[in-house]
C-alpha positions as CSV (number, residue, x, y, z in Angstrom):
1,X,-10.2,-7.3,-17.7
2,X,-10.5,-10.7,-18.8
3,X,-7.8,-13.1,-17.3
4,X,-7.1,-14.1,-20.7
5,X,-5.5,-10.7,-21.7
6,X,-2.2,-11.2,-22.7
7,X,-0.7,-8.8,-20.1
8,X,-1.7,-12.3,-17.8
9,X,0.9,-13.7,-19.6
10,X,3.6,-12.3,-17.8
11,X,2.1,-14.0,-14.3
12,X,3.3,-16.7,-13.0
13,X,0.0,-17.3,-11.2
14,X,-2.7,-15.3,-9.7
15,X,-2.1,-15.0,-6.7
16,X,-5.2,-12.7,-4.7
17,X,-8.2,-12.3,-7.3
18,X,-10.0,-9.6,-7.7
19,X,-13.3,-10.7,-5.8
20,X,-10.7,-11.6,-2.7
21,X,-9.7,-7.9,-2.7
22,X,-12.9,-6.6,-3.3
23,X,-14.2,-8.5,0.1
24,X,-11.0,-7.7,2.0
25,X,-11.2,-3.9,1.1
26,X,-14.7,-3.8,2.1
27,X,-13.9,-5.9,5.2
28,X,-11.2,-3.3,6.5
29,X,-13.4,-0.3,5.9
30,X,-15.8,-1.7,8.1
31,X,-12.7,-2.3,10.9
32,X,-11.7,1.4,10.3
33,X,-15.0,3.2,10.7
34,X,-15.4,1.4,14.0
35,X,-12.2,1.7,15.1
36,X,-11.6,5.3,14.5
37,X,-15.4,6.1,15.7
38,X,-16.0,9.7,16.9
39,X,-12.4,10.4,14.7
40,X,-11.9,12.6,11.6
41,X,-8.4,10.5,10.5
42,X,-6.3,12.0,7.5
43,X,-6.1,9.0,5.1
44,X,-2.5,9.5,3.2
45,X,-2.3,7.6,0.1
46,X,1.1,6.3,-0.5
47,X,1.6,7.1,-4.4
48,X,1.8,5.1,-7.0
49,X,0.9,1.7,-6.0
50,X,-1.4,2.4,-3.1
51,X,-3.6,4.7,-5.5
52,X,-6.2,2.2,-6.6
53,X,-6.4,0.3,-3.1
54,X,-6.5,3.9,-1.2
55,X,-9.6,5.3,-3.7
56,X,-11.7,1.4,-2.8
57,X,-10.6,1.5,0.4
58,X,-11.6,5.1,1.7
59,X,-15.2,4.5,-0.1
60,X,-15.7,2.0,2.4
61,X,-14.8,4.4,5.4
62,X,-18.0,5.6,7.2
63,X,-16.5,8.5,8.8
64,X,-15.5,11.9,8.0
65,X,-12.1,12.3,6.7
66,X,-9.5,14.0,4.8
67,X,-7.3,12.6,2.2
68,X,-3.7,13.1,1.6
69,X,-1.3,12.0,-1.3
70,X,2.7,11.6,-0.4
71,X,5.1,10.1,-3.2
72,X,8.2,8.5,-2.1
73,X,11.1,6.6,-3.4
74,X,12.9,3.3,-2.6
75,X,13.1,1.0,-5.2
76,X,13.6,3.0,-8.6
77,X,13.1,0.6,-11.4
78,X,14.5,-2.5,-8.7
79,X,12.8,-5.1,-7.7
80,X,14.9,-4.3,-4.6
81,X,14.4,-1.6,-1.9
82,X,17.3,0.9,-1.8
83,X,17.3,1.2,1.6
84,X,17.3,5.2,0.7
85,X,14.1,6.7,1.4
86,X,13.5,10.0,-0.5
87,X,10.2,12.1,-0.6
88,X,9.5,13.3,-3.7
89,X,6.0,14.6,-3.2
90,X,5.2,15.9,0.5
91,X,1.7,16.8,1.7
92,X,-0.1,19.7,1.3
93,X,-1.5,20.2,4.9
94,X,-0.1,20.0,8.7
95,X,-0.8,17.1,10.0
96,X,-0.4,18.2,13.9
97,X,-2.8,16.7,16.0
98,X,-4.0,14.7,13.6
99,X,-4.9,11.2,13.4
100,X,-2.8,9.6,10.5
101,X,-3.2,6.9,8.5
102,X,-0.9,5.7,5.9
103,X,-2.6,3.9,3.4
104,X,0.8,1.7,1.6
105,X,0.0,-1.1,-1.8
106,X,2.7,-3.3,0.0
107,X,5.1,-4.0,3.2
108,X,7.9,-5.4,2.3
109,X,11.6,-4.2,4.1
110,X,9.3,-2.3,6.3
111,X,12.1,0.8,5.6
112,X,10.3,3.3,4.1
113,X,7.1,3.0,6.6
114,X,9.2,2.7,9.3
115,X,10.6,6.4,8.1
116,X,7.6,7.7,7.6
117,X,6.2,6.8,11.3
118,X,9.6,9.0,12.2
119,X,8.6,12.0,10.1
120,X,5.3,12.2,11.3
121,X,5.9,11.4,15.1
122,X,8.0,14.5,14.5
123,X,5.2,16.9,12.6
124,X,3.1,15.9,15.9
125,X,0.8,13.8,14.5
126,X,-1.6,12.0,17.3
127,X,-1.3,8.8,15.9
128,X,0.0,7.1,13.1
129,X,-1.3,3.5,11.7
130,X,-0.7,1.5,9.0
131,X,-3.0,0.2,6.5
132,X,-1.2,-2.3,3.9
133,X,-3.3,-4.7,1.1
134,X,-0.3,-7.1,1.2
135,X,2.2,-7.7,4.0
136,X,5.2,-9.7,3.2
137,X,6.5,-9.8,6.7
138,X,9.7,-12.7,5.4
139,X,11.0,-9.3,3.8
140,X,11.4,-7.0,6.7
141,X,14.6,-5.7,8.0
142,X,12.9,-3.4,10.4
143,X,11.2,-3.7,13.5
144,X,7.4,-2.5,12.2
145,X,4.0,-2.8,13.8
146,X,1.7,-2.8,11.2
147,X,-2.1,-2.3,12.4
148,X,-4.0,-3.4,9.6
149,X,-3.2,-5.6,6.7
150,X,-5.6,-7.5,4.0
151,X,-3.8,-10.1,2.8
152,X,0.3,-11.6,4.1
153,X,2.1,-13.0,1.2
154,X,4.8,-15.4,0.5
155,X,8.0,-13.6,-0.5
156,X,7.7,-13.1,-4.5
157,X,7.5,-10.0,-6.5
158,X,3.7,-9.5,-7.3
159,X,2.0,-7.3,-9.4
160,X,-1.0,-5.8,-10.2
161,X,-4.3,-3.3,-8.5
162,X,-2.0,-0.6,-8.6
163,X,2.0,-2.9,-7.9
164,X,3.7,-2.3,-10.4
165,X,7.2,-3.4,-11.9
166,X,8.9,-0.7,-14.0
167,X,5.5,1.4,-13.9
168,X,3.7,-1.3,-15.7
169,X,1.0,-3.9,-14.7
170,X,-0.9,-1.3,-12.4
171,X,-4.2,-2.2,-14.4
172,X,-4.7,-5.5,-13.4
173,X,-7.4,-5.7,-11.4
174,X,-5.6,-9.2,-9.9
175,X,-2.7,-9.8,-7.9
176,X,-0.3,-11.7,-9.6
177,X,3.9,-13.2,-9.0
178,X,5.4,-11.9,-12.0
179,X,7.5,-14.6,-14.0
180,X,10.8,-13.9,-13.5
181,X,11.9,-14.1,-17.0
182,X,10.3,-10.5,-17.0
183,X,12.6,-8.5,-14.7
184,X,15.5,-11.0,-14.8
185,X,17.2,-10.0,-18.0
């Protein structure tokens, strides 16, 4: 998509480009396959936004592995976490014994990861990591470790490579603040 597209309109500015997450994605497949050597880690894709980092990321992985998809809800149509975490898609496999790794599009309150380490220290999981594109760690309101991240971003509502704001923008293949004057109406 050409960064002349009108849907760039509604950007602010660009803030990661797509050739910086394309190097940063390959970059942490490479850190995954060596540190989960001689592993065979369920990859759980957060759903929606992580959907398009999860299917570049997990090409990169040189190791065998499972996926996993698990939708859950915090924002609605907010810009604003909830604070109320709600699965609305669970997985379709145990994941006892198993070495987990959440694959999330964005940390931001650090709530609903911080959940979903609770849920799956309590299916038995072996381990559970986190693997974020963007951390925005001015945002949390938790106390979360997260083990991997690609890129830590100033505190604005981005979109873009699968972030969306009221399920729209999830094509651009950039990462972009989203002018205000779009969800402030």
């Amino acid at each position: 998509m050409d960064t002349n597209a009108k849907i760039y309109g509604d950007l602010e500015k660009i803030l990661v480009t797509r050739e910086q997450i394309a190097k940063a994605v390959k970059d942490m497949g490479r850190q995954l396959t060596q540190d989960f050597a001689g592993k065979e880690p369920v990859m759980i894709c957060i759903l929606k936004g992580a959907s398009v980092f999860f299917t570049d990321l997990i090409r990169e992985i040189d190791l065998p592995l499972t996926t996993e998809f698990m939708a859950v809800s915090s924002y609605g149509s907010s810009t604003k976490s909830t604070g109320v975490v709600k699965i609305v898609k669970d997985l379709d496999k145990p994941v006892t014994g198993r070495d987990v790794v959440l694959v999330e599009d964005i940390v931001d309150s650090g709530m609903t990861l911080s959940y979903l380490k609770k849920v799956f220290a309590n299916r038995e999981a072996a381990s559970v990591s986190i693997v974020t594109l963007l951390d925005k760690p001015a945002r949390r309101r938790v106390d979360l470790q997260v083990q991997y991240s690609c890129f830590n971003i100033p505190d604005a509502f981005v979109v873009g490579y699968g972030l969306d704001y009221d399920e729209k923008y999830r094509n651009l293949p950039d990462i972009g603040v989203l002018h205000p004057r779009i969800y402030t109406k």
